[in-house]
PDB file of N, CA, C, O and CB in Angstrom:
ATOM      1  N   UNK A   1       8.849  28.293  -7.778  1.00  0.00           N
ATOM      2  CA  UNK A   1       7.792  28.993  -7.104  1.00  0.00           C
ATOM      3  C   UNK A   1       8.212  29.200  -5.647  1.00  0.00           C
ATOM      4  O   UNK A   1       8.566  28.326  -4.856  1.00  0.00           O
ATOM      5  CB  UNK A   1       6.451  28.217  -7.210  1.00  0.00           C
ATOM      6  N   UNK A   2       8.083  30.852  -5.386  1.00  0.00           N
ATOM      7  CA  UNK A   2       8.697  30.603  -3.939  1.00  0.00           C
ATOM      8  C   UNK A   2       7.162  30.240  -3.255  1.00  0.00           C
ATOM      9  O   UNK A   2       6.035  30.091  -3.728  1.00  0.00           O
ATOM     10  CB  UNK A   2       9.669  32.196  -3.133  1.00  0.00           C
ATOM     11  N   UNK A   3       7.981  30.161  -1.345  1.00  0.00           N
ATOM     12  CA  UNK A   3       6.769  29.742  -0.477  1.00  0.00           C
ATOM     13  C   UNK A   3       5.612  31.370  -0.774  1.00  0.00           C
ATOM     14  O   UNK A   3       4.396  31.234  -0.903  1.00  0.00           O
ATOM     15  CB  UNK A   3       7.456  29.418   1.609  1.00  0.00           C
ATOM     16  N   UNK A   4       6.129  32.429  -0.819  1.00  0.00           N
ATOM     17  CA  UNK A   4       5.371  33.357  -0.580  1.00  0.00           C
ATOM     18  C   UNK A   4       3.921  33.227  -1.520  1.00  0.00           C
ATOM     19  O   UNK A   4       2.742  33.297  -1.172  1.00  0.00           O
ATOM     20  CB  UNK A   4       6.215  34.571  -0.778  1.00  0.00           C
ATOM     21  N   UNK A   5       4.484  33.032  -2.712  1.00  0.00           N
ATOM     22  CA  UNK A   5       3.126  32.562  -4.014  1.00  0.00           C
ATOM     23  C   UNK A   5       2.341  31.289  -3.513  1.00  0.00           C
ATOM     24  O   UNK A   5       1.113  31.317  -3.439  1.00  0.00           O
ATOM     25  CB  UNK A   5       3.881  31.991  -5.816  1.00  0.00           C
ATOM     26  N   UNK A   6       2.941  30.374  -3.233  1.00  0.00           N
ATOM     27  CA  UNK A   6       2.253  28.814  -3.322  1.00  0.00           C
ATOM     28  C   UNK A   6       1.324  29.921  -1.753  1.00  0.00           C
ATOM     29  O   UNK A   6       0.492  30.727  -2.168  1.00  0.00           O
ATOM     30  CB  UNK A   6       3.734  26.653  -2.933  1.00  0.00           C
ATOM     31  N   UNK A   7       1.469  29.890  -0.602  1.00  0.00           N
ATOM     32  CA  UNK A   7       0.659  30.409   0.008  1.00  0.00           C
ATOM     33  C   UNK A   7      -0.220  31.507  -0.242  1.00  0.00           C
ATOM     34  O   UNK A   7      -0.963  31.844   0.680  1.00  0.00           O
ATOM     35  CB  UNK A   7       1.140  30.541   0.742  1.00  0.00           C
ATOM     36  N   UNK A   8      -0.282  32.319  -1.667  1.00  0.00           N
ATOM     37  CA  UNK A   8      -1.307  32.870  -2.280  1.00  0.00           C
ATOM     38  C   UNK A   8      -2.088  32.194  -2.680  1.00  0.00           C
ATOM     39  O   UNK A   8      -3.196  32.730  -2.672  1.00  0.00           O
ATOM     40  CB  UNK A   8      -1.096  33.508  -3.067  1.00  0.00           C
ATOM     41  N   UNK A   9      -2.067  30.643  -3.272  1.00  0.00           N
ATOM     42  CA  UNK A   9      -2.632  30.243  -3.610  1.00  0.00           C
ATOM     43  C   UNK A   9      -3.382  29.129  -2.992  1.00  0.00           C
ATOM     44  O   UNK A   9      -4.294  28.573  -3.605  1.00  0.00           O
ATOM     45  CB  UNK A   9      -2.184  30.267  -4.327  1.00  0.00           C
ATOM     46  N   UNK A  10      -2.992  28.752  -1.682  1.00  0.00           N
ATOM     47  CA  UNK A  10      -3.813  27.868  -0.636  1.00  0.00           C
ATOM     48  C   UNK A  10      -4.339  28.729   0.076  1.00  0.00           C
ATOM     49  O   UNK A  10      -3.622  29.614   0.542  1.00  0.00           O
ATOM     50  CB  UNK A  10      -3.103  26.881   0.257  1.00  0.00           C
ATOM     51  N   UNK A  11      -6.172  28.696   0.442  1.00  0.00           N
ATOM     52  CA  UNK A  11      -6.232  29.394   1.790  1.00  0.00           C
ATOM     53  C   UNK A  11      -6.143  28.306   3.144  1.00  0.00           C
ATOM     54  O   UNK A  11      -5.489  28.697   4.111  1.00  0.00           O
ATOM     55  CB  UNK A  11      -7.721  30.261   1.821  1.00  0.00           C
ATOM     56  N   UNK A  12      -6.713  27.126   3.201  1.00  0.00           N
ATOM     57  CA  UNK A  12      -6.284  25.948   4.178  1.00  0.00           C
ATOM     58  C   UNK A  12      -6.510  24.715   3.805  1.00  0.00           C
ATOM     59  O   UNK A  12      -7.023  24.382   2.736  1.00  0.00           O
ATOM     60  CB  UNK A  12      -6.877  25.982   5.397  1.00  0.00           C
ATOM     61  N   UNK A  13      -6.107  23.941   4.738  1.00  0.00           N
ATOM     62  CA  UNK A  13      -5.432  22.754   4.413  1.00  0.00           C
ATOM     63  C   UNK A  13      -6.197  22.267   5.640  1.00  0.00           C
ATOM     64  O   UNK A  13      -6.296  22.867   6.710  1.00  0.00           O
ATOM     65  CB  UNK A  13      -3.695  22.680   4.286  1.00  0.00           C
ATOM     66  N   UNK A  14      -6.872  20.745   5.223  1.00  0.00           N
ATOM     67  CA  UNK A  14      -7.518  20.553   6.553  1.00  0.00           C
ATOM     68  C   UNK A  14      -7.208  19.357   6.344  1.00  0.00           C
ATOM     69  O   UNK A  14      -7.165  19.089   5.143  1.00  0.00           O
ATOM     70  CB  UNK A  14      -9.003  20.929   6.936  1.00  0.00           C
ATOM     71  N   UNK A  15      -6.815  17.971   7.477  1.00  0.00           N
ATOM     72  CA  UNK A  15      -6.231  16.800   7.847  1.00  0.00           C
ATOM     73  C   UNK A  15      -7.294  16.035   8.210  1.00  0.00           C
ATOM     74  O   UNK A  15      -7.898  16.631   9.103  1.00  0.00           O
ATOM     75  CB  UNK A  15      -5.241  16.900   8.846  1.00  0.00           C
ATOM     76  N   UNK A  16      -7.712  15.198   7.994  1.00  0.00           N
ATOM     77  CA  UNK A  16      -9.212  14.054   8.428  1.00  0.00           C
ATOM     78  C   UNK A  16      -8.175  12.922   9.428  1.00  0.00           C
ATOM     79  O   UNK A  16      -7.051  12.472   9.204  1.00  0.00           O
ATOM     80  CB  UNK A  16     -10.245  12.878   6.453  1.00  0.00           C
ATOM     81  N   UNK A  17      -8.938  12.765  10.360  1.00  0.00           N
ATOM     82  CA  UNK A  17      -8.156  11.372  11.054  1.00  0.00           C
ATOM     83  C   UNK A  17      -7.900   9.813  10.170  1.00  0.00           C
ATOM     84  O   UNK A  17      -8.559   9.223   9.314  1.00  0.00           O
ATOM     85  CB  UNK A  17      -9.198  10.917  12.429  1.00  0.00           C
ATOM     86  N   UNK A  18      -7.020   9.619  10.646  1.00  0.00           N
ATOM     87  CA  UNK A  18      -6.651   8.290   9.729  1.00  0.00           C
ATOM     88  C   UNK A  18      -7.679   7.124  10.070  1.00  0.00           C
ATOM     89  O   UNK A  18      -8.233   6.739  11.100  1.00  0.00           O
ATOM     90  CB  UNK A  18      -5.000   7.689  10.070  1.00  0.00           C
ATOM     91  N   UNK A  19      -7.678   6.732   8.714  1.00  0.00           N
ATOM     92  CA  UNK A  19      -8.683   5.254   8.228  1.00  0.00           C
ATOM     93  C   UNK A  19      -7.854   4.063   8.302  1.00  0.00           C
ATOM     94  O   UNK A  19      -6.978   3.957   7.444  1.00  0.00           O
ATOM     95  CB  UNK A  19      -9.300   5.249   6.500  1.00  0.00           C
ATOM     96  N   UNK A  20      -7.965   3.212   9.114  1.00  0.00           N
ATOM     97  CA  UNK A  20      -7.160   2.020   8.754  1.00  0.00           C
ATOM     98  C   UNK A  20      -8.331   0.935   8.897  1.00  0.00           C
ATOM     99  O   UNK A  20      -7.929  -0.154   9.308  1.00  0.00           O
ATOM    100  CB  UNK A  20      -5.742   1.751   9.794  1.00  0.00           C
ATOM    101  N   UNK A  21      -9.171   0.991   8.737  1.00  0.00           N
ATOM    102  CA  UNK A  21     -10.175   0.055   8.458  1.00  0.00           C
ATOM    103  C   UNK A  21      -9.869  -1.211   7.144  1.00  0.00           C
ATOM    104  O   UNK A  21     -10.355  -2.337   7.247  1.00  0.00           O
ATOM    105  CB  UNK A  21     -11.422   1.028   8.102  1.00  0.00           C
ATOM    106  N   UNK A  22      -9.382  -0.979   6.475  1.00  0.00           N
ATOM    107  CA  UNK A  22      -9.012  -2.176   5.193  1.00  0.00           C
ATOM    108  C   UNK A  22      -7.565  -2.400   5.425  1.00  0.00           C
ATOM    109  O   UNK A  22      -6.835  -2.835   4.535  1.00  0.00           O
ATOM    110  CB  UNK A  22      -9.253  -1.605   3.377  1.00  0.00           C
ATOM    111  N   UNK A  23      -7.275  -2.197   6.251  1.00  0.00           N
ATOM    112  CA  UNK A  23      -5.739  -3.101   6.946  1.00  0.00           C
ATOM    113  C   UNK A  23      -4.734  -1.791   6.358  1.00  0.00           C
ATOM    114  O   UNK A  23      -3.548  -1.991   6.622  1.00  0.00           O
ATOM    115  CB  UNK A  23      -5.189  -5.255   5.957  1.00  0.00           C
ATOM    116  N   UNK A  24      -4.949  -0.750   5.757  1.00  0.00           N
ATOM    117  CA  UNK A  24      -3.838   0.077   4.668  1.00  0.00           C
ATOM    118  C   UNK A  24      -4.291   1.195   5.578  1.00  0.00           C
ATOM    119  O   UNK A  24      -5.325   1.109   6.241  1.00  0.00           O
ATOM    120  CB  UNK A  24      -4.111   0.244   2.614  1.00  0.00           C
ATOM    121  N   UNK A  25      -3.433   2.327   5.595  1.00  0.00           N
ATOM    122  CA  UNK A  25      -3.775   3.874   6.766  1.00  0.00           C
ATOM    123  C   UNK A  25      -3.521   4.560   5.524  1.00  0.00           C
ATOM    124  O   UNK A  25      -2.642   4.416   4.674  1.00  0.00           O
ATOM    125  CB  UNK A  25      -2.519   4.456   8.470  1.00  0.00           C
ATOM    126  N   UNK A  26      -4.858   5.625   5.662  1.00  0.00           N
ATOM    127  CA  UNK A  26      -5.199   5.866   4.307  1.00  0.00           C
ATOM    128  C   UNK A  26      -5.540   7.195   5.862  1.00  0.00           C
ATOM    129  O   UNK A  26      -5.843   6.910   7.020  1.00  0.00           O
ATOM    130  CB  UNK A  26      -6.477   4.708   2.912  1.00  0.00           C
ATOM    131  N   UNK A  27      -5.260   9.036   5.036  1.00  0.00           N
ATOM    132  CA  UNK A  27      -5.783  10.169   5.375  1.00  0.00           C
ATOM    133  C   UNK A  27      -6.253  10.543   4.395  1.00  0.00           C
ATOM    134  O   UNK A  27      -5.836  10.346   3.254  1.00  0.00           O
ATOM    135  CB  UNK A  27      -5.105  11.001   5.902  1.00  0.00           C
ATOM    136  N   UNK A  28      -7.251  11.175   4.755  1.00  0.00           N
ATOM    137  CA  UNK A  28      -7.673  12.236   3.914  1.00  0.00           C
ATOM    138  C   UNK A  28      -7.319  13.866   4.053  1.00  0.00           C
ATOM    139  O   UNK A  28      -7.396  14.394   5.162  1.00  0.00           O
ATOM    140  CB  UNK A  28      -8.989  12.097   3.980  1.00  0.00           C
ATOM    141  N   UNK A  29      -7.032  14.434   3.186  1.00  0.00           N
ATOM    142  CA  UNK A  29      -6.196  15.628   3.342  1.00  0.00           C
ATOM    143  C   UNK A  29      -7.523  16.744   2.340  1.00  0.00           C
ATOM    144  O   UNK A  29      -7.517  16.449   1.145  1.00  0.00           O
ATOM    145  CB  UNK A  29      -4.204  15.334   2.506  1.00  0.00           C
ATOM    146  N   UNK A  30      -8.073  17.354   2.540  1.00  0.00           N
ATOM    147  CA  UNK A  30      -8.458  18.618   1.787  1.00  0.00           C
ATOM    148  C   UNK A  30      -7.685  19.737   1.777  1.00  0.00           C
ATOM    149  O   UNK A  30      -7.160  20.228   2.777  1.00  0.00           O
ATOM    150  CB  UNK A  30      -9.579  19.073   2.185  1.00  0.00           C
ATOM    151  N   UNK A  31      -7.592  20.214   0.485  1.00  0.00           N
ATOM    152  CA  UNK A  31      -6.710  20.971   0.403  1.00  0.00           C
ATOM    153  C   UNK A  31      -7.600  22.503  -0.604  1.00  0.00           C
ATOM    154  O   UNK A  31      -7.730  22.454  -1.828  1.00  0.00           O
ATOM    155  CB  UNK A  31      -5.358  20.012  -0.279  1.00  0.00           C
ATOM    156  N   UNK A  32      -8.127  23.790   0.309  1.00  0.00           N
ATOM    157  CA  UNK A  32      -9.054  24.505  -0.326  1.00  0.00           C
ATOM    158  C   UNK A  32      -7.981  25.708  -1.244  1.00  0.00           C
ATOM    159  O   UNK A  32      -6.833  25.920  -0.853  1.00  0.00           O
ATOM    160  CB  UNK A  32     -10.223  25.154   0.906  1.00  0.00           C
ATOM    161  N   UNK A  33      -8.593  26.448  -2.541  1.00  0.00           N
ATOM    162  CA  UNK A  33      -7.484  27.062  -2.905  1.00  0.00           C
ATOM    163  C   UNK A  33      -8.422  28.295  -2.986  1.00  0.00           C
ATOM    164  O   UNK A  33      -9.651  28.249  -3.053  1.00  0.00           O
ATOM    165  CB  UNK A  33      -6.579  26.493  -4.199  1.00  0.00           C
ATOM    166  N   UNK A  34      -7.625  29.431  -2.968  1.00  0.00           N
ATOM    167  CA  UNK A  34      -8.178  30.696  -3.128  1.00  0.00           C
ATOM    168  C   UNK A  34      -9.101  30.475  -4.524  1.00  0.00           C
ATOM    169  O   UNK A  34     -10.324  30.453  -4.662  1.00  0.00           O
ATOM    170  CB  UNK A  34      -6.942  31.899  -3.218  1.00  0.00           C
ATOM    171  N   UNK A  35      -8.465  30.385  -5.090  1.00  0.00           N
ATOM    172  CA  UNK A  35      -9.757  30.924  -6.581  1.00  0.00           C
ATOM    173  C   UNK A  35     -10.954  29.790  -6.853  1.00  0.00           C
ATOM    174  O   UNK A  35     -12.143  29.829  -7.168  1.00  0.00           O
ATOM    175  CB  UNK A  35      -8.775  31.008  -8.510  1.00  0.00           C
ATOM    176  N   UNK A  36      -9.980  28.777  -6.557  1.00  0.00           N
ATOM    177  CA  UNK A  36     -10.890  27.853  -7.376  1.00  0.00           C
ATOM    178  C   UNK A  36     -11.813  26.722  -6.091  1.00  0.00           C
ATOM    179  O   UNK A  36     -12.460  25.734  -6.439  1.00  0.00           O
ATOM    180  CB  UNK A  36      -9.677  26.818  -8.637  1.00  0.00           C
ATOM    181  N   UNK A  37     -11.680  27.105  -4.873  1.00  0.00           N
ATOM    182  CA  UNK A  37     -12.255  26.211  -3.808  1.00  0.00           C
ATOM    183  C   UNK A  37     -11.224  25.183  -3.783  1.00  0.00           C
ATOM    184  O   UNK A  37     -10.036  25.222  -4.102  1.00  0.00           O
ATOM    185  CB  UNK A  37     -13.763  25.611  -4.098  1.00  0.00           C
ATOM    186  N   UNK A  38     -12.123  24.056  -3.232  1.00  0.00           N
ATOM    187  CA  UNK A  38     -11.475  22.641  -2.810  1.00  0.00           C
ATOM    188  C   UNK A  38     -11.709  21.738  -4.251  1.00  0.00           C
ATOM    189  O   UNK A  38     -12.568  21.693  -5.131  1.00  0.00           O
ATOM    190  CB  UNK A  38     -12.390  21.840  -1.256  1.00  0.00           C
ATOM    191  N   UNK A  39     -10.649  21.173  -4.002  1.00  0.00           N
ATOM    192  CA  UNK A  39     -10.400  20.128  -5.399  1.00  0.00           C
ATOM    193  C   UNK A  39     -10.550  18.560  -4.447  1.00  0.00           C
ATOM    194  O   UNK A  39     -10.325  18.371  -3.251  1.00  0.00           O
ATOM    195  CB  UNK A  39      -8.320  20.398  -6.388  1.00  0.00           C
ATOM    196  N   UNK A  40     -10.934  17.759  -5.327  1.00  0.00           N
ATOM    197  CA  UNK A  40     -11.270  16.803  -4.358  1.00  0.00           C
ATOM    198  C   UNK A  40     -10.130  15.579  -5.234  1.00  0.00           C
ATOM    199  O   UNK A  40     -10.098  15.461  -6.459  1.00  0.00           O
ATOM    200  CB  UNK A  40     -13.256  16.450  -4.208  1.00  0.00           C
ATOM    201  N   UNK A  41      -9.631  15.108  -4.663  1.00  0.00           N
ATOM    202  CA  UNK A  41      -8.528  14.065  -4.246  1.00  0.00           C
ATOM    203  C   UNK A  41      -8.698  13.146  -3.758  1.00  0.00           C
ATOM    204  O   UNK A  41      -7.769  12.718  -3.072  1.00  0.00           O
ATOM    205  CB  UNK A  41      -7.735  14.325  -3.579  1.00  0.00           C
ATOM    206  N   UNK A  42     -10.141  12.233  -3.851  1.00  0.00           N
ATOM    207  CA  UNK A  42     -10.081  11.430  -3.000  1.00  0.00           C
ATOM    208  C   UNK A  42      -8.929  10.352  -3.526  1.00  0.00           C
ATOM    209  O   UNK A  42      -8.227  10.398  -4.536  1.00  0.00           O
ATOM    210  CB  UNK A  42     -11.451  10.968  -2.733  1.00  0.00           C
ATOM    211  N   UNK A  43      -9.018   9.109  -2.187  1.00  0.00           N
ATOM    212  CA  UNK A  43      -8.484   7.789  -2.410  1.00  0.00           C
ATOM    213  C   UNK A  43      -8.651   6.754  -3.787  1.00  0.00           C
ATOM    214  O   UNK A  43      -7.907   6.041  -4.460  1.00  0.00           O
ATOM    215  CB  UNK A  43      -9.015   7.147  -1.341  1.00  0.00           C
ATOM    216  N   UNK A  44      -9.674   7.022  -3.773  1.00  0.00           N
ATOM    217  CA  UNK A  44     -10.291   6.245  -5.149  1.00  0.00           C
ATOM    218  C   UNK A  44      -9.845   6.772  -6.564  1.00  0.00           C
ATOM    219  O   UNK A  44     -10.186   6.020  -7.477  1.00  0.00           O
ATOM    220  CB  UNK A  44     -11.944   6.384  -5.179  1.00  0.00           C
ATOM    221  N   UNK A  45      -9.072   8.042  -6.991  1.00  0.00           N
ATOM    222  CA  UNK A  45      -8.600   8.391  -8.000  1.00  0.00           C
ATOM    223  C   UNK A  45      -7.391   8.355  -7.794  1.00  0.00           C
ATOM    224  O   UNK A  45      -6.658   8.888  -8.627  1.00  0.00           O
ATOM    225  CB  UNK A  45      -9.005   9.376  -8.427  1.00  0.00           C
ATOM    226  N   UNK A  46      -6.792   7.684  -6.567  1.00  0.00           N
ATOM    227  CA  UNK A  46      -4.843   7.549  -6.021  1.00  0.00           C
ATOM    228  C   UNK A  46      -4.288   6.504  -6.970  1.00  0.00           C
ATOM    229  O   UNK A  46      -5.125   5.885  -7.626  1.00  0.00           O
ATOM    230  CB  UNK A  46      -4.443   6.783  -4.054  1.00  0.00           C
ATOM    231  N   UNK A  47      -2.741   6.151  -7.182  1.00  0.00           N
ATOM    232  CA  UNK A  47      -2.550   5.152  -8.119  1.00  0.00           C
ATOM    233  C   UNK A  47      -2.846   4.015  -6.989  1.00  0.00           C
ATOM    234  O   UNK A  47      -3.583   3.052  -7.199  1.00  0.00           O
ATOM    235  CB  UNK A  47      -1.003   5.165  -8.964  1.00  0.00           C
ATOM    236  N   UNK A  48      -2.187   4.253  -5.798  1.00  0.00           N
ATOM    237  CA  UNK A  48      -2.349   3.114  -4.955  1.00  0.00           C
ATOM    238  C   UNK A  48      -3.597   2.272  -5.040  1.00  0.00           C
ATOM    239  O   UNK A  48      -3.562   1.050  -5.187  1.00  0.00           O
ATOM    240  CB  UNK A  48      -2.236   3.543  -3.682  1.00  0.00           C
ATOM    241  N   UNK A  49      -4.682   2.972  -4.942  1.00  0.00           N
ATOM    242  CA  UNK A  49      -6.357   2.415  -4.623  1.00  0.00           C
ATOM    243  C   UNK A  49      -6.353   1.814  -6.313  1.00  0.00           C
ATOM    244  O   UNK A  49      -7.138   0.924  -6.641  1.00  0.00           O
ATOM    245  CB  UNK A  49      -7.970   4.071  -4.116  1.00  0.00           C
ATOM    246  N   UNK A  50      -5.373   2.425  -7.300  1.00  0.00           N
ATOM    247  CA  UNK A  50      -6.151   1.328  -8.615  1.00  0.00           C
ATOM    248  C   UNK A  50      -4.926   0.421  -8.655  1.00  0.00           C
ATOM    249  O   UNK A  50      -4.904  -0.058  -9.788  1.00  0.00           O
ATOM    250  CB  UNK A  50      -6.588   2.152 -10.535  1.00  0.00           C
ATOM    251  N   UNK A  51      -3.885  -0.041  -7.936  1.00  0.00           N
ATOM    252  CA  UNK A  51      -3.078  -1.296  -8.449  1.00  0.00           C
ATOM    253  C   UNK A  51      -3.506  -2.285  -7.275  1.00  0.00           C
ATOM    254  O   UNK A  51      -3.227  -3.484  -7.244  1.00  0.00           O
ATOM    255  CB  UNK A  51      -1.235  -1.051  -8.598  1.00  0.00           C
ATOM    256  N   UNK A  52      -4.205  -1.608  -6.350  1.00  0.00           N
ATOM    257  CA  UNK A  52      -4.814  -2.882  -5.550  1.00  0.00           C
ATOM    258  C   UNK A  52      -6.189  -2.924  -5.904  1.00  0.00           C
ATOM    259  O   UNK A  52      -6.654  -3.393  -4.865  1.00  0.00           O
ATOM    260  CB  UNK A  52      -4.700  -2.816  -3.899  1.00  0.00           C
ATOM    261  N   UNK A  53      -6.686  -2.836  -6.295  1.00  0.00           N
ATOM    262  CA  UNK A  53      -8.293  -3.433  -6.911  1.00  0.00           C
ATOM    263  C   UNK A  53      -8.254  -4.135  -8.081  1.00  0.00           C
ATOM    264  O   UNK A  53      -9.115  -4.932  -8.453  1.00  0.00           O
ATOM    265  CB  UNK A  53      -9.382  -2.283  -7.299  1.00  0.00           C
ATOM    266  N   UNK A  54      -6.994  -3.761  -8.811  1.00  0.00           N
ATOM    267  CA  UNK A  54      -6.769  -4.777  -9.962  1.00  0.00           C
ATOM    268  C   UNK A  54      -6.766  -6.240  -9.562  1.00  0.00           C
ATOM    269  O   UNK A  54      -6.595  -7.112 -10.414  1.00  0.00           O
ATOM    270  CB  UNK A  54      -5.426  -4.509 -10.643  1.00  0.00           C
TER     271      UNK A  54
END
């Protein structure tokens, strides 16, 4: 996929300030797409956030 497509398919990308509140620096990143809006990604569906709660 070149860059020209993948940027058809993002309209922006927005960066949240970093969380380091639970000792780990954790961002949040939204990422909105032309067709389909924002997909949500949080932390809590990351592999990281499920091998430490185990």
């Amino acid at each position: 996929m070149t860059l020209a497509i993948l940027r058809g398919f993002v309209e922006k990308v927005v960066a949240h300030a970093l969380d380091k509140s639970r000792g780990h620096r954790v961002q949040r990143i939204d990422v909105h797409y032309t067709f389909f809006g924002k997909i949500d990604f949080s932390p809590k569906y990351s592999k990281h956030e499920k091998e430490t709660a185990a």
